[in-house]
N, C-alpha and C positions, 0 to 999 in steps of 0.2 A: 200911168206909166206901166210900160210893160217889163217884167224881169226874168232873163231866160237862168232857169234853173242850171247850175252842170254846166256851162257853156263849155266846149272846147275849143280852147285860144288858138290853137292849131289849125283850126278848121274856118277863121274868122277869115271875110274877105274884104277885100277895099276896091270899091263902086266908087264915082264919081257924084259926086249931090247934082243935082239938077238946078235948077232955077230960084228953089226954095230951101229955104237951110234945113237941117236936119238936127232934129232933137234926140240924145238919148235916153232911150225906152220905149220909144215910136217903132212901131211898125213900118218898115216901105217898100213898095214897090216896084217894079224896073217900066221905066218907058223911055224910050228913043238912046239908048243904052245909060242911060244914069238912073238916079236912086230919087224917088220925089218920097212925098210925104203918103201914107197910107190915109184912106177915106173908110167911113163906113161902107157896108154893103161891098167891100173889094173883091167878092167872092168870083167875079167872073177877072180880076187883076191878078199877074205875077207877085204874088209876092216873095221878094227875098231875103227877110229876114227882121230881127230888132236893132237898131240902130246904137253902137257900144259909147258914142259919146257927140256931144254938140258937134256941128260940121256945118261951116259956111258954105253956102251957095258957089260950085265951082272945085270946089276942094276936096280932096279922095274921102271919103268916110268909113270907117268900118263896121261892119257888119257882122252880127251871129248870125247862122243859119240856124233854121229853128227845125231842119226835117229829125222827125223822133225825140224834140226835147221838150219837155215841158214849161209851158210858159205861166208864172203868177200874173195875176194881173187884178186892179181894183175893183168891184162890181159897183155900178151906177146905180146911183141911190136917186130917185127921183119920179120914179116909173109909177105905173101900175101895180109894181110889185118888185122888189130892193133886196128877193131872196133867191138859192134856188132852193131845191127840193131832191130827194132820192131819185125820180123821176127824168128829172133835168140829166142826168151822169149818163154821160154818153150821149148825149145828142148837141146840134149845132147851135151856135148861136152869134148872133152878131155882136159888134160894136160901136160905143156914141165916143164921138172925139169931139173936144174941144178945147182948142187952143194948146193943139199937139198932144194932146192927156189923153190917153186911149183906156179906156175901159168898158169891159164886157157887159151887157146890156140884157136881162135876163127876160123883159119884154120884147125881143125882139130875134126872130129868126127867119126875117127875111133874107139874104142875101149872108146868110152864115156861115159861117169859115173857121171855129173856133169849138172843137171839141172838148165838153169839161166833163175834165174826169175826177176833180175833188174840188171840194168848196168847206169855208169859214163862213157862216154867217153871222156869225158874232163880229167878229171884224173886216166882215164886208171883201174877202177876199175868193177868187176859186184860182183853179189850175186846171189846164187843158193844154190841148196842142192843137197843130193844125196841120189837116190830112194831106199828105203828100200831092194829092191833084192840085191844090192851089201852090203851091210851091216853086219859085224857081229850080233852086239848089235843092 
């Protein structure tokens, strides 16, 4: 799950969900004007935002916009390697989703879309954002 730091309620939008329901703290999307579910590798996707609460299929959803805030999110423990490093701060990185659970993936930066700019390794957590090119809003 992803959780947008700071959020301004003020600045929150309501998108349509698309086909597939929407979870809060998911990443999503925009395709054929509504809101689907975020994929790894979304880097070449609009994305608009983190999703502020459950939302049926069909039904408005609301949205944080995430341009300039920073986003917490879990790191994926399971990889090659479950850490980052000094190294890692500032540059891209993808994410593994399953079953709506999105978390930052520190083996992988193909298709990455997610600049981390602190991290816990003790409790498996970092914070980043995401550069205004992949952004709808």
């Amino acid at each position: 799950m992803f959780k947008v730091n700071n959020p301004n309620p003020a600045a929150m939008i309501f998108v349509t969900c698309g086909a597939t329901a929407l979870k809060k703290g998911e990443l999503c999307t925009w395709s054929t004007s509504t809101a689907i579910p975020g994929t790894a590798a979304i880097a070449t996707a609009i994305i608009l935002g983190v999703v502020a609460e459950d939302t049926a299929a069909g039904e408005q959803t609301p949205i944080y916009p995430v341009r300039g805030l920073e986003i917490e999110m879990d790191v994926y423990q399971g990889g090659a390697t479950d850490t980052f490093s000094t190294t890692d701060v500032g540059k891209l990185f993808d994410v593994i989703v399953a079953s709506n659970d999105f978390k930052i993936d520190p083996n992988d930066t193909i298709g990455a879309f997610i600049m981390i700019n602190r991290y816990d390794n003790d409790q498996a957590k970092a914070w980043g954002i995401i550069p205004d090119a992949y952004l709808y809003l």
